[in-house]
C-alpha positions as CSV (number, residue, x, y, z in Angstrom):
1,X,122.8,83.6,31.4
2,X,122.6,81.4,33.9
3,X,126.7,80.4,33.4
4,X,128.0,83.3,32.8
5,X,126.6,84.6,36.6
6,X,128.6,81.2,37.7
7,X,131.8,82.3,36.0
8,X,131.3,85.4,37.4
9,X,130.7,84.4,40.7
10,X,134.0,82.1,40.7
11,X,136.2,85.2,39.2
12,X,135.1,87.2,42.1
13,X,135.8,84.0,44.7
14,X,139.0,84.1,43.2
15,X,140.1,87.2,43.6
16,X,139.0,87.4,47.2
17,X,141.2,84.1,48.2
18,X,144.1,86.1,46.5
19,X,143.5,89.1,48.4
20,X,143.2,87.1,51.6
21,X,146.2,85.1,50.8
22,X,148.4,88.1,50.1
23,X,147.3,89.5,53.1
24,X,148.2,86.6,55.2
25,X,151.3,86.2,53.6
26,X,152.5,90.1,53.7
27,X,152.0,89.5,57.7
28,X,154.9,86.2,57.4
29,X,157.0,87.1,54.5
30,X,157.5,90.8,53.7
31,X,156.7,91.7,50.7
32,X,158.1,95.2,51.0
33,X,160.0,96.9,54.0
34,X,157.4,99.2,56.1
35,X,157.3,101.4,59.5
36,X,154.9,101.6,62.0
37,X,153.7,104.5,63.3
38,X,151.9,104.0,66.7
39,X,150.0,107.7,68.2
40,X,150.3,108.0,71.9
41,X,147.7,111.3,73.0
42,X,146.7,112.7,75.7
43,X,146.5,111.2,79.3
44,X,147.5,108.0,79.5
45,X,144.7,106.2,81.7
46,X,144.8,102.6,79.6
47,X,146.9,100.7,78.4
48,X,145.0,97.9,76.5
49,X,144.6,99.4,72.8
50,X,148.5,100.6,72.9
51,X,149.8,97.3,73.7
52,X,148.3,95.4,71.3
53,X,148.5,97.7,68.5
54,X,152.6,97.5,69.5
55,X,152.2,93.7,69.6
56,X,150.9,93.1,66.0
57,X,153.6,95.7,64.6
58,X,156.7,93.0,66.6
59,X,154.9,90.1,65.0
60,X,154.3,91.9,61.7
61,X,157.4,91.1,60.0
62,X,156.8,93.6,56.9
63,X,157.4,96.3,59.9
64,X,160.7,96.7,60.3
65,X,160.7,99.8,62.8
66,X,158.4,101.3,65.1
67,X,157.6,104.7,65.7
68,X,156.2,106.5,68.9
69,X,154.2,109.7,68.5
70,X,154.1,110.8,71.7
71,X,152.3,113.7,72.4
72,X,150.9,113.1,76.2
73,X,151.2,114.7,80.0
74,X,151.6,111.3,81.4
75,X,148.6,109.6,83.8
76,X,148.6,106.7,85.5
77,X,151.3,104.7,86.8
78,X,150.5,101.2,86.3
79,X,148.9,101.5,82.7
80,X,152.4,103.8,81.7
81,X,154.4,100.9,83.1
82,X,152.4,98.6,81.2
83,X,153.7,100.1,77.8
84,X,156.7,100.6,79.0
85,X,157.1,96.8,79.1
86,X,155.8,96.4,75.7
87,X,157.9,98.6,74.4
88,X,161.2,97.5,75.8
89,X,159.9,94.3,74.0
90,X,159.4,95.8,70.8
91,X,162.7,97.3,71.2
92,X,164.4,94.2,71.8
93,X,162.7,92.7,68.6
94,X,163.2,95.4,65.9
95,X,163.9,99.4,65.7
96,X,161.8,101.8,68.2
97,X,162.0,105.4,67.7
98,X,160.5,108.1,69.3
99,X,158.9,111.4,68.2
100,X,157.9,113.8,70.9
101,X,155.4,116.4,70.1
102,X,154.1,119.1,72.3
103,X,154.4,117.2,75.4
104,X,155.8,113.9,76.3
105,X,156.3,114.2,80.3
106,X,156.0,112.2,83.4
107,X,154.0,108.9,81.9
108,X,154.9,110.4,78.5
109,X,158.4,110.1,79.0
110,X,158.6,107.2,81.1
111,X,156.9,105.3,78.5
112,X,159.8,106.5,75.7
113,X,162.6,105.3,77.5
114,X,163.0,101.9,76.6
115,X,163.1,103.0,72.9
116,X,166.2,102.8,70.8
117,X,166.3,106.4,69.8
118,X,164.3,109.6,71.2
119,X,163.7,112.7,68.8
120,X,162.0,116.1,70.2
121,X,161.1,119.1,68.7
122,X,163.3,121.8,70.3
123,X,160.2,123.2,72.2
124,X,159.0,120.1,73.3
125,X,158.1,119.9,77.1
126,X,159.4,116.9,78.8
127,X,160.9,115.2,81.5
128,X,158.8,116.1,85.1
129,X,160.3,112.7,86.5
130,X,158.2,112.7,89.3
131,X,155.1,110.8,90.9
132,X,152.0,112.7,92.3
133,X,148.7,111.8,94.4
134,X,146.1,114.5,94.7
135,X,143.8,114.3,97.6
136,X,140.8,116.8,98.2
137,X,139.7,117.3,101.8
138,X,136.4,118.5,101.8
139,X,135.7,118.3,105.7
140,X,135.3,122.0,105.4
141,X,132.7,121.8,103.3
142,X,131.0,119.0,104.5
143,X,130.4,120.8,108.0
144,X,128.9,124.1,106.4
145,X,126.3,122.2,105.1
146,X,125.5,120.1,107.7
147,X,126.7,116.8,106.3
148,X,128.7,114.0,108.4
149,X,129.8,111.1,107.3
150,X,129.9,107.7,109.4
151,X,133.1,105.3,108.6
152,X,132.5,101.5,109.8
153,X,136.1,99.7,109.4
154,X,138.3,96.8,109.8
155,X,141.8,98.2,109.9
156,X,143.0,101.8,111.1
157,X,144.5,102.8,107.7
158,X,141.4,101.4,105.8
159,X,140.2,104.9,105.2
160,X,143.4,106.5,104.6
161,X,143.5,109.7,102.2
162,X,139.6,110.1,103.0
163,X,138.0,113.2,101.7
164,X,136.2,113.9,104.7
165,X,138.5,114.0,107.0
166,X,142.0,116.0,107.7
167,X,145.2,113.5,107.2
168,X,146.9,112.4,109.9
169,X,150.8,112.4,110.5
170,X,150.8,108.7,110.0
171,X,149.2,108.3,107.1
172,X,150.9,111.3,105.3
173,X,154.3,109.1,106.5
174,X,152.6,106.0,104.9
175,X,151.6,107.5,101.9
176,X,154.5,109.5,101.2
177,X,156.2,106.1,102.0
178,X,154.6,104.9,98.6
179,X,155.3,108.3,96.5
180,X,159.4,107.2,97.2
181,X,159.0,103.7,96.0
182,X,157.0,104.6,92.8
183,X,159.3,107.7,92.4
184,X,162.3,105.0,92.7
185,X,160.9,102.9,89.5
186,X,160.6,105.9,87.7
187,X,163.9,106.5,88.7
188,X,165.2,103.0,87.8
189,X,163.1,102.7,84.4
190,X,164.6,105.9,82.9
191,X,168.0,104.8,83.9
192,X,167.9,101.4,82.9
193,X,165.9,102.6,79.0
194,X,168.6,105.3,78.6
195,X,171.6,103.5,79.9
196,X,172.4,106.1,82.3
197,X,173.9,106.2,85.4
198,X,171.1,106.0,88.4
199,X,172.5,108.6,90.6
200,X,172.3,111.1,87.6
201,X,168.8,110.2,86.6
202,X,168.3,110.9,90.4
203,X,169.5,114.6,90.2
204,X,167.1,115.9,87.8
205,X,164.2,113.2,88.9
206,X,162.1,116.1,91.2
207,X,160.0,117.1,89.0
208,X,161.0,119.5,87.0
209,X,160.6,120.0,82.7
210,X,162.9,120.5,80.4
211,X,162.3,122.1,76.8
212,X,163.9,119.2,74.0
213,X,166.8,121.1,74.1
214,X,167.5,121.0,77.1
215,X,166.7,117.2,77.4
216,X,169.0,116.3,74.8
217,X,172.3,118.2,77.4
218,X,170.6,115.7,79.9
219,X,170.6,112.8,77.9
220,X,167.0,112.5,78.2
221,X,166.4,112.6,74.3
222,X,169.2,111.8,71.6
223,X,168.7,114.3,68.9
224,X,166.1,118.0,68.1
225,X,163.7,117.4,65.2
226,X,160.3,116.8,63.9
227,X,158.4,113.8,62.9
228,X,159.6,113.8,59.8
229,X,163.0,114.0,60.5
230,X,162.1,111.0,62.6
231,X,160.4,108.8,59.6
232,X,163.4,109.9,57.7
233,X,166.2,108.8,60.9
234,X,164.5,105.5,61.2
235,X,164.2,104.3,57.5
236,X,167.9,105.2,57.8
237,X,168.6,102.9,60.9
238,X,166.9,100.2,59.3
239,X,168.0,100.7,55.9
240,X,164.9,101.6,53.5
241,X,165.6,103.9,50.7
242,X,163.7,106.7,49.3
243,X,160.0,107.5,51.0
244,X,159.0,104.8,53.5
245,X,155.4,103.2,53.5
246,X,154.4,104.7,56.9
247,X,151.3,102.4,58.7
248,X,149.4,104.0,61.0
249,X,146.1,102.2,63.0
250,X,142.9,103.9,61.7
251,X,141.4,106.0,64.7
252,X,138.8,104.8,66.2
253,X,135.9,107.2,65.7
254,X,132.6,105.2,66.9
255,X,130.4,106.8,70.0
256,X,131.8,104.2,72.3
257,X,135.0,105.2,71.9
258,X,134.8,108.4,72.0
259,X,132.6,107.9,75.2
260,X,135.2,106.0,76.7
261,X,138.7,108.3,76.1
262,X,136.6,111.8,77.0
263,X,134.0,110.5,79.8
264,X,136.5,108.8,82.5
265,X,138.2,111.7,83.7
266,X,135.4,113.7,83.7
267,X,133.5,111.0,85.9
268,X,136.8,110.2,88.3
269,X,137.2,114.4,89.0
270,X,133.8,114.4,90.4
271,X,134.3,111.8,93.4
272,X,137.6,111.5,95.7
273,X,139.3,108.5,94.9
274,X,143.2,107.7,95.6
275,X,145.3,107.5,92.4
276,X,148.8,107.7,92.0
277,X,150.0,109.3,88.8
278,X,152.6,109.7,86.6
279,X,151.3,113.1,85.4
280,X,152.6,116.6,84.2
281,X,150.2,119.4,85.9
282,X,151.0,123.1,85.5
């Protein structure tokens, strides 16, 4: 009894190294030719899980293409420009395709640029090259109540775009100051990810949204279909026949999580704070 459980016991040992090893080796030799499919939704207000989940697909060398489901208003600047980086990386490493769903403006198009090949649905609302800062002035308020507040500071802009007080000519200048030379990367970022002249980027670059139809007359997106079409495109571009083997990142569905994509913009809305944004708001 006793050596039986012992053979059993090195069977199962066994098969676990093989597992492991075929695991490790799928990630250095590919064993068969797969694509990626990465989900971008909603507001983009970090950047972190994106950007690593794109780095282990451009060291994964089964993955031979990349796709970006898109489906996003945009959101912050510096966290957009963040995976914009990673994936003109990616890009520059193996196939990147993108498939725009509902939405993929602002943000959610800067961050599609870079990417080899853009797909939208014909509906699809994009574009809204733009940049946006929101600031609430609540002095009104503040004095029906009987409330005043008391600002101690060190340099004359130091409180600039406060809440609780009207804005001033020269801070309006400064600010707007800012908007220009955020709206200029924008600008620059499409133009350099779509190889398009900078002067034409800058003509529709005020904001407005186009449908996916009337991206692809601008240039904005290369060709009108859905994500399937796209699966189908990019096995194409990278040669794969028949039905690729799509891999997609499990979501993440723990109580942290969740706590952490619903509960910051909930929690940011409730107290003025000065944010720049790459962000479609109708």
């Amino acid at each position: 009894m006793k050596k039986t459980c012992v053979v059993i016991s090195i069977v199962l040992l066994c098969l676990l190294v093989i597992s492991l090893s075929l695991t490790l080796l799928q990630k250095k030799i590919p064993l068969r030719s797969r694509i990626a499919l990465v989900r971008i939704e909603g507001p983009i207000l970090d950047s972190r899980d994106i950007v690593e989940e794109i780095k282990e697909h451009i060291t994964d060398h089964s993955i031979k293409a990349i796709i970006l489901r898109i489906d996003s208003p945009g959101g912050a600047v510096a966290p957009s420009q963040e995976i914009y980086e990673e994936v003109k990386k990616a890009a520059a490493a193996k196939k990147v395709v993108v498939s725009m769903g509902s939405i993929a403006a602002s943000g959610g198009y800067y961050i599609a640029a870079p990417a080899d090949m853009i797909i939208a649905n014909p509906g699809t609302l994009t574009g809204s090259i733009g940049v946006i800062m929101e600031i609430p002035n609540i002095e009104g308020l503040m004095s029906k109540i009987g409330i005043t507040t008391e600002v101690i500071k060190s340099g004359k802009h130091k409180d600039m775009a406060s809440a609780f007080r009207k804005m001033g000519v020269e801070e309006r200048e400064l600010l707007q100051g800012v908007m220009d030379n955020v709206h200029e990367q924008f600008i620059k970022a499409v133009a350099t990810g779509r190889k398009l002249k900078i002067e034409d980027v800058r003509l529709i670059a005020d904001g407005r949204i186009f449908s996916g139809e009337q991206a692809k007359t601008q240039r904005l997106v290369d060709e009108l279909g859905t994500l399937e079409d796209t699966v189908k495109k990019t096995a194409e571009l990278v040669g794969i026949t028949g039905e690729p083997d799509l891999v997609e990142k499990k979501e993440k569905t723990s109580l942290m999580e969740l706590f952490k994509s619903r509960f910051p913009k909930e929690l940011t809305d409730i107290f003025p704070t000065l944010r720049i944004k790459f962000l479609y708001t109708p």
